[in-house]
C-alpha positions as a Markdown table, in Angstrom:
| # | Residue | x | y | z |
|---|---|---|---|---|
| 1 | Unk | 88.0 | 66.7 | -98.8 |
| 2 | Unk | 90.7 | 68.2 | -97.3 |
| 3 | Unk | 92.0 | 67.4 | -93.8 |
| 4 | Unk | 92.0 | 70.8 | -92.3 |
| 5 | Unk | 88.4 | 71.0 | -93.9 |
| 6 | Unk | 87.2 | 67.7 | -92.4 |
| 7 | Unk | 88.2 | 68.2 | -89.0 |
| 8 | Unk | 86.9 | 71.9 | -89.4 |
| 9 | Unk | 83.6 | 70.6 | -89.9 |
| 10 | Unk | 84.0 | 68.3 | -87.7 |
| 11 | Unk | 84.2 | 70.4 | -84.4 |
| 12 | Unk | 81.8 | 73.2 | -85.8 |
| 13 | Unk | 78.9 | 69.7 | -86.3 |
| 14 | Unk | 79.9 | 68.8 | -82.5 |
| 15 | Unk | 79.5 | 72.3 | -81.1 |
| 16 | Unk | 75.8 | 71.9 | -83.4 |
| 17 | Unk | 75.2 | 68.6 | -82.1 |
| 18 | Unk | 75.8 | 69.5 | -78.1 |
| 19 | Unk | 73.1 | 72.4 | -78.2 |
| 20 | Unk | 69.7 | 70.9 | -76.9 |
| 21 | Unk | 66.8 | 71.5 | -79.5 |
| 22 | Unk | 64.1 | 69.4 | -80.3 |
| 23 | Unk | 65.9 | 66.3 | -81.5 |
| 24 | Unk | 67.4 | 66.3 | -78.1 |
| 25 | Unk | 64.2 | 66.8 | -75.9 |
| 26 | Unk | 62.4 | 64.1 | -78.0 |
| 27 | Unk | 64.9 | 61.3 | -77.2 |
| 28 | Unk | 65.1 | 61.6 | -74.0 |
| 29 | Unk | 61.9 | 61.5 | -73.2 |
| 30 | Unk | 61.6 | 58.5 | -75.3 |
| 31 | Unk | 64.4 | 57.6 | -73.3 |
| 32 | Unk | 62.6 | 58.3 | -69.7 |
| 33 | Unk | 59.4 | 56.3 | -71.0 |
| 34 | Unk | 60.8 | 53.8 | -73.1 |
| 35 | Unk | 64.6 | 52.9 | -72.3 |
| 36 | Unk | 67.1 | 52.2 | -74.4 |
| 37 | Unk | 65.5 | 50.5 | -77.3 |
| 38 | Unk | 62.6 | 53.5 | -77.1 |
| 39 | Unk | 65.9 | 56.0 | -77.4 |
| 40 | Unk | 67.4 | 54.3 | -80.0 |
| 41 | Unk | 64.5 | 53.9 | -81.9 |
| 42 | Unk | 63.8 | 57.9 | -81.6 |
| 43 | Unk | 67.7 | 58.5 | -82.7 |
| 44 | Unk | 67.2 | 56.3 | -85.7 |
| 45 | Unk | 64.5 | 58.3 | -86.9 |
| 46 | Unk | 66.6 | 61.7 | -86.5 |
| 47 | Unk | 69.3 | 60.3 | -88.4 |
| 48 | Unk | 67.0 | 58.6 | -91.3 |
| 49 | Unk | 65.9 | 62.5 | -90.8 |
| 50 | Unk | 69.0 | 64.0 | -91.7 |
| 51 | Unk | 69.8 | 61.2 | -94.6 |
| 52 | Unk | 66.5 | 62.7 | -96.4 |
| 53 | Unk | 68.1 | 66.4 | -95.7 |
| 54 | Unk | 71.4 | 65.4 | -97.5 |
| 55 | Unk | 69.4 | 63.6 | -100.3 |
| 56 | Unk | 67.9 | 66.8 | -100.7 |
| 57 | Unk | 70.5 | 68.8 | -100.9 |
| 58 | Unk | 72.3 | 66.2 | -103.2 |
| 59 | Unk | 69.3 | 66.9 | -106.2 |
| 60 | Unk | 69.2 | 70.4 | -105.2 |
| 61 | Unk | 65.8 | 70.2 | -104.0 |
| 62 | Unk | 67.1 | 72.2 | -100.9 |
| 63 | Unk | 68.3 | 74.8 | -102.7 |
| 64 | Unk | 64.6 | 75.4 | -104.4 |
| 65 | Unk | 62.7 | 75.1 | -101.4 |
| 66 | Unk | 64.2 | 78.3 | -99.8 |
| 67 | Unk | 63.0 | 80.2 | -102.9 |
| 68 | Unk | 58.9 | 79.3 | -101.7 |
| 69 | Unk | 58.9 | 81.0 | -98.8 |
| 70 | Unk | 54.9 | 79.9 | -98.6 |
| 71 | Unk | 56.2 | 75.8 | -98.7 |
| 72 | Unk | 58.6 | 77.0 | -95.9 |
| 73 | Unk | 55.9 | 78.2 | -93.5 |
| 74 | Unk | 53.7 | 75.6 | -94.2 |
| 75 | Unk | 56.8 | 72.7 | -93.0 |
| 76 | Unk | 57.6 | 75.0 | -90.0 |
| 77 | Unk | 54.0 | 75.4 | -88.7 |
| 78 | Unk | 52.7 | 71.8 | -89.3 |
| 79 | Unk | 56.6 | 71.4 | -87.3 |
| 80 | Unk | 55.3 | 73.4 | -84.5 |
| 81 | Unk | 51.7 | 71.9 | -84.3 |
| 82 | Unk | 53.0 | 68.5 | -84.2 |
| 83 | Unk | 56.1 | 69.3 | -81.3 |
| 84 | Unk | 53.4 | 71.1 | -79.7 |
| 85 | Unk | 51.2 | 67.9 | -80.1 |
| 86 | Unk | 53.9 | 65.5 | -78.6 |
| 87 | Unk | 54.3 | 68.0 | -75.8 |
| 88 | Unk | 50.9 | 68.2 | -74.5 |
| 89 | Unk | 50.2 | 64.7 | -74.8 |
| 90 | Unk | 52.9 | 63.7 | -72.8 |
| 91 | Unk | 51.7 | 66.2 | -70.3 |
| 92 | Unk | 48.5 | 64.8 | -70.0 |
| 93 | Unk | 50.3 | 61.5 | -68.8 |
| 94 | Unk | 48.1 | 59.6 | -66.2 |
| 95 | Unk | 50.0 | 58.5 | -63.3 |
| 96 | Unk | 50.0 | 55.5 | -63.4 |
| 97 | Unk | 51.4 | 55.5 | -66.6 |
| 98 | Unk | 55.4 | 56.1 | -66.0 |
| 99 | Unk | 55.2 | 53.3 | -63.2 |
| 100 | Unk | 54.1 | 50.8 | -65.7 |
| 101 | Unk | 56.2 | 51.6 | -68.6 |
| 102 | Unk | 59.6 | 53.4 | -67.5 |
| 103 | Unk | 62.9 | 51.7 | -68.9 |
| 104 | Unk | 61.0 | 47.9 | -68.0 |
| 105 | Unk | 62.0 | 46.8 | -71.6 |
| 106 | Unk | 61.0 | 47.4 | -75.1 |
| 107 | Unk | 58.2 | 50.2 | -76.0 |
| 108 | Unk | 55.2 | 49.2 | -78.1 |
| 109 | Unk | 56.1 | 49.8 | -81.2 |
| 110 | Unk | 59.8 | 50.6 | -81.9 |
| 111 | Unk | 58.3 | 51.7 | -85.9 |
| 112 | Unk | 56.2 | 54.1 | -84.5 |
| 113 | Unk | 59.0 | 55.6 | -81.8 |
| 114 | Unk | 61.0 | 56.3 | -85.1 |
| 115 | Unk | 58.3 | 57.7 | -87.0 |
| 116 | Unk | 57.9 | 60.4 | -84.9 |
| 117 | Unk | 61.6 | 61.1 | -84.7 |
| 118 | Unk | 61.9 | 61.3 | -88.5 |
| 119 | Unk | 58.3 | 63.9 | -88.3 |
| 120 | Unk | 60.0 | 65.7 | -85.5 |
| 121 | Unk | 63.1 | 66.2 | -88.1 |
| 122 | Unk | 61.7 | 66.8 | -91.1 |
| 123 | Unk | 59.5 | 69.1 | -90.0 |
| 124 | Unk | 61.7 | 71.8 | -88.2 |
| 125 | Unk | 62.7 | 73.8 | -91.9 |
| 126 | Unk | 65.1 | 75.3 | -89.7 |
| 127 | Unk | 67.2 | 71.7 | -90.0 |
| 128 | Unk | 67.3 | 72.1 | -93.7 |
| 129 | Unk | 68.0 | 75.4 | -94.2 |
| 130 | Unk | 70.5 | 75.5 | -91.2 |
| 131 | Unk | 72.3 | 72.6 | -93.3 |
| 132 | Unk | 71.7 | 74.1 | -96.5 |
| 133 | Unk | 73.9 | 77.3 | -95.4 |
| 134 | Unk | 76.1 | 75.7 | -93.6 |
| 135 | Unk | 77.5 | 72.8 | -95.9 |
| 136 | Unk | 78.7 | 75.0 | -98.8 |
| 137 | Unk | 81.1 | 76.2 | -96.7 |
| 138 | Unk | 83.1 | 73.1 | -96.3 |
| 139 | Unk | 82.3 | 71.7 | -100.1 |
| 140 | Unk | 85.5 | 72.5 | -102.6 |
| 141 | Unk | 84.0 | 73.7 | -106.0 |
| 142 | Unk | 87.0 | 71.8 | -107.4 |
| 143 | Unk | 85.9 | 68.2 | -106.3 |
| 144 | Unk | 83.9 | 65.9 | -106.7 |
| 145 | Unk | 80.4 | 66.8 | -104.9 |
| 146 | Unk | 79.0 | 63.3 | -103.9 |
| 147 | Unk | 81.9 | 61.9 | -102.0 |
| 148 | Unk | 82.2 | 65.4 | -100.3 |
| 149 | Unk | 78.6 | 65.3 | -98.9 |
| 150 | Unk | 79.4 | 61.5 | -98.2 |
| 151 | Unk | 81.7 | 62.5 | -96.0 |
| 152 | Unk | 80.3 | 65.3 | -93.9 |
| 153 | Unk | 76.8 | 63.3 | -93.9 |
| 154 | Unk | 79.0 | 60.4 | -91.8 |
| 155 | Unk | 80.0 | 62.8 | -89.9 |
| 156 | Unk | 76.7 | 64.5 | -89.2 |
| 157 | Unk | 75.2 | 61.2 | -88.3 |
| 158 | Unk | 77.9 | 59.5 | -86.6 |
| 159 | Unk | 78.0 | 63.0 | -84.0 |
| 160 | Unk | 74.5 | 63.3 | -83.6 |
| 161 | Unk | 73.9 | 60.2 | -83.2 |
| 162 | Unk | 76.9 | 59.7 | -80.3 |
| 163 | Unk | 75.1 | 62.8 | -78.6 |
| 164 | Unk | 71.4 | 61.8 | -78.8 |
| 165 | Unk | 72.2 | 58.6 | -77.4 |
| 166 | Unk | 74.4 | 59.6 | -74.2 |
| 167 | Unk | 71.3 | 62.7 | -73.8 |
| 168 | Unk | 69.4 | 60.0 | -73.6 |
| 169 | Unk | 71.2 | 57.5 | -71.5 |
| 170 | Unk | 71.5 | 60.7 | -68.9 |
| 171 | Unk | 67.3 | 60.8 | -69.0 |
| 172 | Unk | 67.1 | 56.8 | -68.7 |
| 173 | Unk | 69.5 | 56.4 | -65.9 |
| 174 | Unk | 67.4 | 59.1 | -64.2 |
| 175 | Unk | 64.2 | 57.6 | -65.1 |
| 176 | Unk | 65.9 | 54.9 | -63.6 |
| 177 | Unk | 66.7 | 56.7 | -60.1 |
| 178 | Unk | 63.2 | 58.1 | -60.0 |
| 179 | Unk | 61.2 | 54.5 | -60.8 |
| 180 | Unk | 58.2 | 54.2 | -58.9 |
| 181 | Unk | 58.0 | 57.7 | -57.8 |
| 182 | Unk | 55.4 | 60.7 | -58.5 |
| 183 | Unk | 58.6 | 62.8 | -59.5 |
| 184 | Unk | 58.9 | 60.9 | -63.2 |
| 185 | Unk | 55.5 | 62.2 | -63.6 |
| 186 | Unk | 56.6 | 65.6 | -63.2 |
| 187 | Unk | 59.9 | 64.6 | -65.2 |
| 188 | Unk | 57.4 | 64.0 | -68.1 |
| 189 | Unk | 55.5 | 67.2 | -68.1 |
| 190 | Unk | 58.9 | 68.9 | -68.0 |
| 191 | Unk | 59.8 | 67.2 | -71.3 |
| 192 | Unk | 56.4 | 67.6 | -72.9 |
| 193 | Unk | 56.6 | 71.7 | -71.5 |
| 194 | Unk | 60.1 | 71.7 | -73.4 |
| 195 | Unk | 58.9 | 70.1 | -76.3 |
| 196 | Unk | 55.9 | 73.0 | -77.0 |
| 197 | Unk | 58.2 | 75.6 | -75.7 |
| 198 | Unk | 60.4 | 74.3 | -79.0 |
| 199 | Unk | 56.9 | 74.4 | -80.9 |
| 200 | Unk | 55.7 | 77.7 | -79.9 |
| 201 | Unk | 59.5 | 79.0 | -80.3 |
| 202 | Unk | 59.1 | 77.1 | -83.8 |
| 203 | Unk | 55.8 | 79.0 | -84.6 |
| 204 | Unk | 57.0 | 82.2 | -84.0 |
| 205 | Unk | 60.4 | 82.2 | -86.0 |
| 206 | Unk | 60.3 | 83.5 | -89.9 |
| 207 | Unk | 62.1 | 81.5 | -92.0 |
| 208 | Unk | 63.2 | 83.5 | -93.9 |
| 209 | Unk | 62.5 | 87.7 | -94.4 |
């Protein structure tokens, strides 16, 4: 890959990375509930995410998805349902519940924190076809493919993984601040109302025409 290509990519992946979506909404409010550990944990299972996006698109598995339009709508509601899912059960939070467990150490299960950031990733189409358009344009047809994807997939995950964690940091030094008080509560529900506005903003977008 060529220099002026890499660091092309580079700043268009960082201008990507910086725009709040769902990836970004779902780690911090692991980070408000679960601290660091529950952040990382949710970042770790975005970037296993996009590993299974470039594998994908390595075997060209990408490229025949888009033709099923039917497959398509299927990923991006089940997406939708299951954002909308993580939204309203975080806005049913009793609470008690942020006193006990806010940024006081690890979260239950750091598996299942990951889990649902690799569901919240792979089921948002949008991801892969986003990356499906927008990789060709920095692959040479004269190279090598593999070490070309390499590259721009260490990219992709060393960025978004730089930016989900200092999101996050932001919502556990807040979490932080707020310890003890009704207003985390309310911090919550404005994470869970974020995460179904993604869902219903999910729902409501064609893939494709």
């Amino acid at each position: 890959m060529a220099l002026d290509t890499f660091l092309l990519y580079l700043a268009t992946w960082t201008l990507v990375a910086l725009s709040p979506g769902p990836a970004v909404m779902f780690v911090m409010s692991q980070g408000a509930r679960h601290g660091n550990r529950g952040a990382v944990a949710g970042t770790a299972g975005i970037l296993f995410g996009h590993l299974v996006c470039f594998t994908l698109i390595a075997f060209g598995l990408a490229a025949l998805l888009t033709r099923f339009s039917a497959a398509v709508d299927i990923i991006r509601i089940g997406g939708a349902l299951y954002l909308m899912y993580l939204g309203v059960r975080m806005m049913m939070t009793k609470p008690h519940q942020p006193q006990a467990v806010v940024v006081n150490g690890a979260p239950p299960a750091h598996h299942g924190i990951a889990l649902q950031g690799l569901a919240v990733q792979l089921t948002n189409p949008k991801n892969l076809l986003f990356v499906l358009a927008l990789l060709p344009q920095f692959i040479a047809a004269d190279r090598p493919l593999l070490p070309q994807l390499g590259i721009m997939f260490l990219v992709t995950v060393t960025i978004d993984g730089a930016v989900l964690l200092a999101y996050a940091h932001l919502a556990v030094r807040g979490a932080r601040a707020l310890k003890g008080s009704r207003v985390m509560l309310w911090v919550e529900r404005v994470f869970g109302a974020a995460l179904v506005f993604f869902g219903i903003k999910l729902i409501s977008t064609r893939a494709g025409p």
